[in-house]
FIRO-328929 format. One record per atom (N, C-alpha, C): residue number from 1; residue in one letter; atom name; x, y, z. Coordinates in Angstrom, 1 decimal, always signed. Example, Ala and Ser with C-alpha at 12.3 -4.5 7.8 and 13.67 -1.06 7.14 Angstrom:
2
i;aa;at;x;y;z
1;a;N;+13.2;-5.7;+7.8
1;a;CA;+12.3;-4.5;+7.8
1;a;C;+13.2;-3.3;+7.8
2;s;N;+12.8;-2.2;+7.1
2;s;CA;+13.7;-1.1;+7.1
2;s;C;+12.9;+0.0;+7.9
This chain:
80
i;aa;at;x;y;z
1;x;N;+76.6;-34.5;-224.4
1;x;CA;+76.9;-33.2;-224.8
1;x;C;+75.7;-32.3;-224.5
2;x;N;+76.1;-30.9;-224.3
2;x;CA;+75.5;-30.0;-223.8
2;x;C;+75.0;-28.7;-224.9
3;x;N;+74.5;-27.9;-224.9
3;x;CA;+74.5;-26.8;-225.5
3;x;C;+73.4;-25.7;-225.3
4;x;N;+74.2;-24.6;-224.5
4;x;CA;+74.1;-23.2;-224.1
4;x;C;+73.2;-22.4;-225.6
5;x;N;+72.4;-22.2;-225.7
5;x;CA;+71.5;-21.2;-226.3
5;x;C;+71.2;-19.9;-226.2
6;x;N;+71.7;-19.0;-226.4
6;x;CA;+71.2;-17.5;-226.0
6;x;C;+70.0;-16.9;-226.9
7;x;N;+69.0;-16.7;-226.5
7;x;CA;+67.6;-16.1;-227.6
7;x;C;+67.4;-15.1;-227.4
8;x;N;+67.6;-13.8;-228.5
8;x;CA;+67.3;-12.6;-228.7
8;x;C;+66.2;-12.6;-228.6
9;x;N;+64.9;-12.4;-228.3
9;x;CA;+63.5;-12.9;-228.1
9;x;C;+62.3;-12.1;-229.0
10;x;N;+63.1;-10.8;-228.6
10;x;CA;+62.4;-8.9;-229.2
10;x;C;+61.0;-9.2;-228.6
11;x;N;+60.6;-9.9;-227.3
11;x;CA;+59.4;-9.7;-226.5
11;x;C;+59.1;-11.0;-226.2
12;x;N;+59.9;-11.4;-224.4
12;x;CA;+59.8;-12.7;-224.4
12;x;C;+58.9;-13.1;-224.3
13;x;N;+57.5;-12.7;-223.7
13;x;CA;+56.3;-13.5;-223.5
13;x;C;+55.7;-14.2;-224.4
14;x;N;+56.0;-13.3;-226.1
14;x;CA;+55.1;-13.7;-227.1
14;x;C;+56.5;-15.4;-227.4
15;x;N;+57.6;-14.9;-227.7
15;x;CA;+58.6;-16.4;-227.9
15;x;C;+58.3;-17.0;-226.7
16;x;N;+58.4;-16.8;-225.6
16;x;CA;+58.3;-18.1;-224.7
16;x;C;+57.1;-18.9;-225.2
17;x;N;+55.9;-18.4;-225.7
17;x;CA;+54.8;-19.2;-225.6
17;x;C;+55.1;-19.8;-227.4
18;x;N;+56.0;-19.1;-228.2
18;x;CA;+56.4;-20.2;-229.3
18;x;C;+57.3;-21.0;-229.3
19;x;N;+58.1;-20.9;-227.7
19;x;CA;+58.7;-21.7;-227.8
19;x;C;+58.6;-23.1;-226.9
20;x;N;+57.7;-22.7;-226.3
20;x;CA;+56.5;-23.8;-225.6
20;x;C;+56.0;-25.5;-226.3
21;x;N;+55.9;-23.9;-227.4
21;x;CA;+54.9;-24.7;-228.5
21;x;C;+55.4;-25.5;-229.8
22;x;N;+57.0;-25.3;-229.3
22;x;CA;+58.0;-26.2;-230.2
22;x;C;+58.4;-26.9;-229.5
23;x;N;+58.1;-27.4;-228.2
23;x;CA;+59.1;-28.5;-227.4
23;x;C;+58.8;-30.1;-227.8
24;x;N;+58.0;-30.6;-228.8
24;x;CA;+58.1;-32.0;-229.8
24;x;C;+58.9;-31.6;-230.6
25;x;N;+58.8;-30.3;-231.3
25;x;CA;+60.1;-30.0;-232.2
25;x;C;+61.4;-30.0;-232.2
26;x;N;+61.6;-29.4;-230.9
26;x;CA;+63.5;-29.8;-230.4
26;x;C;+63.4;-30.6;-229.8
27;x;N;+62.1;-31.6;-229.3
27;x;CA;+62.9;-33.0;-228.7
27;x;C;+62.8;-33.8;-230.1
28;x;N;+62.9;-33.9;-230.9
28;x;CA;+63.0;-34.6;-232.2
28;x;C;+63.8;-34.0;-232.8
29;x;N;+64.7;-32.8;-232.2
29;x;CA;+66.2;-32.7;-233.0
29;x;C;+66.9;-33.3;-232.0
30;x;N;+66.7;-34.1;-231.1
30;x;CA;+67.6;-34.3;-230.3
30;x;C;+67.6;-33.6;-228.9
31;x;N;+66.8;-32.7;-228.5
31;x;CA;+67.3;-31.6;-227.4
31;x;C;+66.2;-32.2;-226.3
32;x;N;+67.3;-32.1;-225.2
32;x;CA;+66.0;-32.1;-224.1
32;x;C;+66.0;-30.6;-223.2
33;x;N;+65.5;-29.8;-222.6
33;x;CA;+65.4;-28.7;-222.2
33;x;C;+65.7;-29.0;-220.9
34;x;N;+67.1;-28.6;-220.1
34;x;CA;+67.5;-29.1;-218.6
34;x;C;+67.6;-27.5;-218.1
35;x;N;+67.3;-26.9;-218.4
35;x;CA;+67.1;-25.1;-217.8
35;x;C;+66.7;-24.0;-218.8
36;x;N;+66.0;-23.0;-218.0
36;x;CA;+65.6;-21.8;-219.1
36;x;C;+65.7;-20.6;-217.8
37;x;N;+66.8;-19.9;-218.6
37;x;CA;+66.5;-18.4;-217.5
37;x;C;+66.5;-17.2;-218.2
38;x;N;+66.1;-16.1;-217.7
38;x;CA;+65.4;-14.8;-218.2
38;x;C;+66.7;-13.6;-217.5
39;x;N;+67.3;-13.5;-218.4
39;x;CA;+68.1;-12.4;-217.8
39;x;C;+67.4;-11.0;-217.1
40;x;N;+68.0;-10.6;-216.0
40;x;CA;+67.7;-9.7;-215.2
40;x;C;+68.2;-8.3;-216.0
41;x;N;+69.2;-8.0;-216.5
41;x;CA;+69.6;-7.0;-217.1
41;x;C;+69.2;-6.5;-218.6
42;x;N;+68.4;-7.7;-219.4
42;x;CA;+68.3;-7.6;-220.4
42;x;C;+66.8;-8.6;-220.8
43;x;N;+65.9;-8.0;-220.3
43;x;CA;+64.3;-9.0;-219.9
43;x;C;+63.8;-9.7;-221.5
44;x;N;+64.6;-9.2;-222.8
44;x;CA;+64.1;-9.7;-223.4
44;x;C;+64.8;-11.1;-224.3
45;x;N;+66.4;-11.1;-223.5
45;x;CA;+67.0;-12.1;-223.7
45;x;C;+67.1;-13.5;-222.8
46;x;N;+66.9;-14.4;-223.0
46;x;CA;+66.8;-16.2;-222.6
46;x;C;+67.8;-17.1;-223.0
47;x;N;+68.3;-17.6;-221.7
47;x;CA;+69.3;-18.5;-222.2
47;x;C;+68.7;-19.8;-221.7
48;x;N;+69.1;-20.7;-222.3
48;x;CA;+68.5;-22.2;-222.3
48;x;C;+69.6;-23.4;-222.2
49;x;N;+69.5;-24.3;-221.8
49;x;CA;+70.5;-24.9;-221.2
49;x;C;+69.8;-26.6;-222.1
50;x;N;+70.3;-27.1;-223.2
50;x;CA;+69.6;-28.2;-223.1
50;x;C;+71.1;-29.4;-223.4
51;x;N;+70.3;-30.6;-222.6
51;x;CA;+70.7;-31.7;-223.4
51;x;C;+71.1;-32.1;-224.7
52;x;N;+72.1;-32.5;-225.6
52;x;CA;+71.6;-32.8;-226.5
52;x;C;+72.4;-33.7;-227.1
53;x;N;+71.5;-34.4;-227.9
53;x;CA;+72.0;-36.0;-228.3
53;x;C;+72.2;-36.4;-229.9
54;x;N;+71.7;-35.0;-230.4
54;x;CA;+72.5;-35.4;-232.0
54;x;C;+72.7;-33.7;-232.9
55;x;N;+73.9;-33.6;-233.1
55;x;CA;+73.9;-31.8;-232.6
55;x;C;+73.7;-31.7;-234.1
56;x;N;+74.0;-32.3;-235.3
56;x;CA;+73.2;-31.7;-236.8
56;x;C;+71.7;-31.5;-236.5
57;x;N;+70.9;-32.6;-235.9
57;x;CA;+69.7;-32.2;-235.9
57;x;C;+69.8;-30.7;-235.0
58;x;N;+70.0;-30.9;-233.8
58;x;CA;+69.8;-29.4;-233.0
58;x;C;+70.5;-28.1;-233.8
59;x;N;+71.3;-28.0;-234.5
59;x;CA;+71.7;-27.2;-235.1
59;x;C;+70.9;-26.8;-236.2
60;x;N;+70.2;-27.4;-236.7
60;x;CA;+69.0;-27.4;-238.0
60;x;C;+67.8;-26.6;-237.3
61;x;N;+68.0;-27.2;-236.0
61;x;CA;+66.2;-26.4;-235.4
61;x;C;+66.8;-25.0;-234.6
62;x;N;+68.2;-24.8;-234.6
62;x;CA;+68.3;-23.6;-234.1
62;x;C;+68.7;-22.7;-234.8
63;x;N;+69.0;-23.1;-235.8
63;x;CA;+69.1;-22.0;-237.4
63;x;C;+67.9;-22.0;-237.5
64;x;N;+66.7;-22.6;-237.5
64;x;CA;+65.6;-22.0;-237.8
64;x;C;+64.6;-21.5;-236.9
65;x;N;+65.1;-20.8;-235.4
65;x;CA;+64.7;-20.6;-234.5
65;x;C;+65.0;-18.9;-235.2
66;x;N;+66.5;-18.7;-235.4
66;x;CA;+67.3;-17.5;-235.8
66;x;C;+66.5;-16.6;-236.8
67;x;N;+66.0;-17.8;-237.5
67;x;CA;+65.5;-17.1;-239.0
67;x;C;+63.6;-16.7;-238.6
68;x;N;+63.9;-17.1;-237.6
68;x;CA;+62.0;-17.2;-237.1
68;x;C;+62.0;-15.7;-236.0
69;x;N;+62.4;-16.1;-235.2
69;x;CA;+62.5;-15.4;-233.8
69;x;C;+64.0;-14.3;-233.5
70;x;N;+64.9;-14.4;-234.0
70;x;CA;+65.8;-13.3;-233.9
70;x;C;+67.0;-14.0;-233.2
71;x;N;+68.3;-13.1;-233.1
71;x;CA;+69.4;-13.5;-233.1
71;x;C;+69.4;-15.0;-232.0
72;x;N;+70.1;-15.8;-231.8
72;x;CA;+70.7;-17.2;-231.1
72;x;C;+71.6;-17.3;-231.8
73;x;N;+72.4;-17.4;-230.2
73;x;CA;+73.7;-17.8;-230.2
73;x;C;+73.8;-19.4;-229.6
74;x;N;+75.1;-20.1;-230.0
74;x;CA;+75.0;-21.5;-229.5
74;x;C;+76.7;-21.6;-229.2
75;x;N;+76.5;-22.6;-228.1
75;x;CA;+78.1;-23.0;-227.5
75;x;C;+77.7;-24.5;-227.2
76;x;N;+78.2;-25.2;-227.9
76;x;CA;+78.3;-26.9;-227.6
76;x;C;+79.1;-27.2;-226.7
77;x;N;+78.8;-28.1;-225.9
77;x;CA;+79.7;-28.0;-224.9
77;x;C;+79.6;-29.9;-224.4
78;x;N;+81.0;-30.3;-223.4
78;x;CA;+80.7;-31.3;-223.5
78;x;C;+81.4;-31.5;-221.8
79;x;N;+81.4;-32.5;-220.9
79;x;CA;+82.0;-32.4;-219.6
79;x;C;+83.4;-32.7;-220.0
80;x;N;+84.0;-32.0;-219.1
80;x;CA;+85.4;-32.1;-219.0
80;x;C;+86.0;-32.9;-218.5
């Protein structure tokens, strides 16, 4: 299973570098990080592309990404 992340960021430089700084944190919910891109239209929003292998845990660390860092959206997704 997959799952699509969107991160409101409100100034990506400062979240990218906390979100750096959590990558033992979401690989211990399960996530592995298989892309990260920087929207062109909107520089302070990030979408993230991760693996993931147990979606209660990832869903725990991306509610509390929300409540830290600002709006994230999530789409679970699985191959068709």
């Amino acid at each position: 299973m997959q799952v699509i992340a969107t991160f409101e960021t409100g100034g990506y430089d400062a979240w990218k570098s906390a979100f750096d700084g959590q990558s033992e944190a979401w690989s211990q919910a399960g996530l592995t990080l298989l892309q990260l891109w920087r929207s062109l239209d909107a520089p302070d929003r990030a979408v993230a592309l991760f693996k993931c292998g147990n979606r209660s845990a990832a869903e725990g660390w991306l509610h509390r990404q929300s409540a830290l860092h600002g709006a994230v959206t999530t789409e679970f997704l699985r191959t068709a």
